[in-house]
Residue, then its C-alpha position, 0 to 999 in steps of 0.5 A: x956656091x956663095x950666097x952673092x953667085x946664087x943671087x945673082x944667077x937667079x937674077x940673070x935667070x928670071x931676067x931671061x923670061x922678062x920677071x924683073x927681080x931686086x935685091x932688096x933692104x928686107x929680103x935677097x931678092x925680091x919680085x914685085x910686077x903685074x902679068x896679063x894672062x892669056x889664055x886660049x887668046x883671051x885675055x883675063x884679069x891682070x894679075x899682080x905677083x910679089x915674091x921675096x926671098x932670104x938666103x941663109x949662108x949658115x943654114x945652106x936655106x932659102x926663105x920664100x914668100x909669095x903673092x898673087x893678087x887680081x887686080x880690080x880697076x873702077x872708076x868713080x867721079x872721074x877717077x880710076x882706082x886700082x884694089x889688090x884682092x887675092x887671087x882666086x885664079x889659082x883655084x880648082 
């Protein structure tokens, strides 16, 4: 499968479960959105994901790079402001 049919498949893919996905200038493919968990009808801290990933044709691999980030939102003279920490919602 040529790199071109396998970006545009995961492309199709992830667009079927609503992850908007990019091609990019510094990666193939990259993913960049917030996500609002809801666990047992509550819902937690908003979650900001970034992925991106390299195809190499010669190589027949997948380079993949992944975040995920809580987002802390406060409000201070009038003014909100939004602060990417890592996240720790994926911890035992």
């Amino acid at each position: 499968m040529s790199k071109e049919a396998i970006i545009k498949t995961l492309m199709a893919k992830m667009g079927k479960i609503w992850i908007p996905m990019q091609t990019g200038k510094e990666a193939d493919l990259m993913i960049d959105c917030d996500f609002l968990p809801n666990e047992m009808g509550f819902l937690k801290i908003p979650l900001h994901y970034k992925a991106a990933a390299f195809l190499d044709e010669t190589k027949k691999t997948m380079f993949f790079w992944d975040s995920l980030w809580d987002q802390k939102k406060s409000l201070a003279n009038g003014k909100e402001t939004v602060e990417y920490v890592p996240s720790g919602s994926l911890k035992k």
